[in-house]
C-alpha positions as a printed NumPy array, in Angstrom:
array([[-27.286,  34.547, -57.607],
       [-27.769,  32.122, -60.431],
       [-29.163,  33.693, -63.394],
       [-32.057,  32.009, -66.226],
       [-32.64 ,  33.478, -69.714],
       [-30.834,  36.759, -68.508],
       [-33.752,  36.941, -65.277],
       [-32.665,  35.423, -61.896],
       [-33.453,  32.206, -61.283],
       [-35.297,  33.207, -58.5  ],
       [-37.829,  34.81 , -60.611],
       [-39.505,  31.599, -61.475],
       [-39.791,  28.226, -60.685],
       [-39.308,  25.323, -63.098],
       [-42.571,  23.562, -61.794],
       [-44.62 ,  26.939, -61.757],
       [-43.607,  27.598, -65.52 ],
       [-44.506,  23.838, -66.703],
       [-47.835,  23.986, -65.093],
       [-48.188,  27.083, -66.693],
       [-47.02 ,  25.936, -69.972],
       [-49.28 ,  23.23 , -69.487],
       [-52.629,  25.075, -68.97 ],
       [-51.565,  27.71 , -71.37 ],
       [-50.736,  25.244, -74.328],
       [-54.405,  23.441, -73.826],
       [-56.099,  26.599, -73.916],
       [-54.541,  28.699, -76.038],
       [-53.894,  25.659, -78.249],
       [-57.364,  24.959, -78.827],
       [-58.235,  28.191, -79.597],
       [-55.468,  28.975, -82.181],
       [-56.306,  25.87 , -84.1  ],
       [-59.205,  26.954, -84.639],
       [-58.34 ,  30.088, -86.65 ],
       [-55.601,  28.532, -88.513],
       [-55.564,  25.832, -91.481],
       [-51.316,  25.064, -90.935],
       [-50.92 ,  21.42 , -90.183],
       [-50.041,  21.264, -86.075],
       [-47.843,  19.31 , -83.405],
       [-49.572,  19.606, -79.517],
       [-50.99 ,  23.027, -81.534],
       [-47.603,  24.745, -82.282],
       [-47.803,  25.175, -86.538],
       [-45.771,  22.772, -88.404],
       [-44.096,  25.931, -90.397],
       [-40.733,  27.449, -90.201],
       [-42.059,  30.441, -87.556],
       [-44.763,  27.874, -85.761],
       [-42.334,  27.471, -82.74 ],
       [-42.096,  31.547, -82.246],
       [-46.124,  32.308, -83.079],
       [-46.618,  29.683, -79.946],
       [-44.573,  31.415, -77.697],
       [-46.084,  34.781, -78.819],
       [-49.249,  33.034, -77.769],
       [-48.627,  31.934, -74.347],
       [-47.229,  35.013, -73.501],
       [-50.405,  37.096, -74.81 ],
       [-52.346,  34.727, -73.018],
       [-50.622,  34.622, -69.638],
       [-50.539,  38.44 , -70.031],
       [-54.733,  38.557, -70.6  ],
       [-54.52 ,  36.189, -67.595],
       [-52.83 ,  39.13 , -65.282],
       [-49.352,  36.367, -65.172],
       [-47.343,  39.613, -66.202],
       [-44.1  ,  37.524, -64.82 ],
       [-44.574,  34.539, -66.883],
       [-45.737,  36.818, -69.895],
       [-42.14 ,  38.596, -69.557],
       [-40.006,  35.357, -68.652],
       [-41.678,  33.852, -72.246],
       [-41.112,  36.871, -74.258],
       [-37.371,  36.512, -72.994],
       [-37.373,  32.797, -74.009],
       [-39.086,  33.768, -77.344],
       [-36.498,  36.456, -77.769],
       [-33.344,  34.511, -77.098],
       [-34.564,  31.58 , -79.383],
       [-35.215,  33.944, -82.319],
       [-31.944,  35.241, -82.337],
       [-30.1  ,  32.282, -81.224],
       [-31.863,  30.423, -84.35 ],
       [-30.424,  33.206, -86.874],
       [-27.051,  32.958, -85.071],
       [-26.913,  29.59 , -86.019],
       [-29.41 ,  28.618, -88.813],
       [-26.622,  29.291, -91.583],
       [-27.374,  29.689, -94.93 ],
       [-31.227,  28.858, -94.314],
       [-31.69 ,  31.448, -91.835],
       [-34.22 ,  34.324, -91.835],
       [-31.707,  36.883, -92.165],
       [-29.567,  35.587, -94.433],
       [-32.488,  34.657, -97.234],
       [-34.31 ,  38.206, -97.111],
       [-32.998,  40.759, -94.956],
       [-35.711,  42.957, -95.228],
       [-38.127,  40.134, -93.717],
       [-36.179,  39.475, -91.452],
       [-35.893,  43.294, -90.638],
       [-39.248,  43.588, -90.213],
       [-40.527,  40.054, -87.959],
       [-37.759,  41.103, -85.369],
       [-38.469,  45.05 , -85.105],
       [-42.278,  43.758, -85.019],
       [-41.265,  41.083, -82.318],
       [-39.111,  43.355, -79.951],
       [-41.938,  45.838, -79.733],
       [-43.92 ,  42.663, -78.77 ],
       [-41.266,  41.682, -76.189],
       [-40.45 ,  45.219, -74.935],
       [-43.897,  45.899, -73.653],
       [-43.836,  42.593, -72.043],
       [-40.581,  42.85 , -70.224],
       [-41.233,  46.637, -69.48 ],
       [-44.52 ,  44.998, -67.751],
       [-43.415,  42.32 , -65.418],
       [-45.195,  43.636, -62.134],
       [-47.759,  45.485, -63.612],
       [-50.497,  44.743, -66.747],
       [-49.416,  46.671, -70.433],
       [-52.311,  48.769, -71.999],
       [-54.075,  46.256, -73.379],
       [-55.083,  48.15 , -76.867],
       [-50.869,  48.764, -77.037],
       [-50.763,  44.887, -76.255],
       [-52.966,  43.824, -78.749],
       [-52.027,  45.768, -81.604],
       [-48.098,  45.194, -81.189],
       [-48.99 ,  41.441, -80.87 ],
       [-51.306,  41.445, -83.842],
       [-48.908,  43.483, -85.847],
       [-45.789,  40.42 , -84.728],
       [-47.622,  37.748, -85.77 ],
       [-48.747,  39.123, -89.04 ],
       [-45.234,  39.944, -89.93 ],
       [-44.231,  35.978, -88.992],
       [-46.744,  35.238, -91.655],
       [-44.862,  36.793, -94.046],
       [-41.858,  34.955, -92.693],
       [-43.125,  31.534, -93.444]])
């Protein structure tokens, strides 16, 4: 069995996840440029945490949508490219510049995650979604 972002591969197509992308991007997108003033790229913030509030998005969104797979499969991706980027970001990275940022974005982003990948078959409480989600992307505020 082959295995994708720690899920097997046979979770998820490659065409299903694009088209989701896809959809999710334009709507979320439009929406989320709305509330912020942070100059934008096909709507993912120009900033140093842009790339990870995006990903937080789409996978709030699919979740809201009842896509509890997809939410889980892009909480993994958003997971794995967090810490992947403080592996490897060097000197510049979160967690070497101010630890106790850094600290607090990631324990704020794997309660985001958790619920999400505790949740793949079934739909999260949706006040314990919201408030875990709210609280993550306040803290990547901070961050920027």
């Amino acid at each position: 069995m082959s295995v994708l972002f720690g899920l097997p591969a046979s979770l998820f197509s490659l065409r299903r996840i694009a088209f989701v992308l896809l959809v999710l991007l334009v709507f979320a997108g439009g929406a989320y440029s709305q509330e912020h003033k942070n100059p934008q790229t096909a709507g993912v913030d120009n900033t140093k945490t842009g790339p990870y509030r995006a990903l937080a998005q789409l996978a709030y969104a699919a979740s809201q949508k009842g896509d509890n797979s997809t939410a889980a499969t892009l909480a993994k991706i958003l997971e794995r490219l967090w810490d992947k980027a403080e592996d490897y970001g060097g000197d510049t990275a979160l967690s070497k510049t101010n630890r106790a940022r850094f600290d607090e974005v990631d324990k704020a982003m794997d309660q985001f995650i958790t619920l999400l990948l505790e949740h793949q078959n079934a739909a999260p409480d949706p006040a314990k979604l919201k408030a875990v989600y709210t609280n993550y992307l306040e803290k990547l505020k901070l961050a920027d």
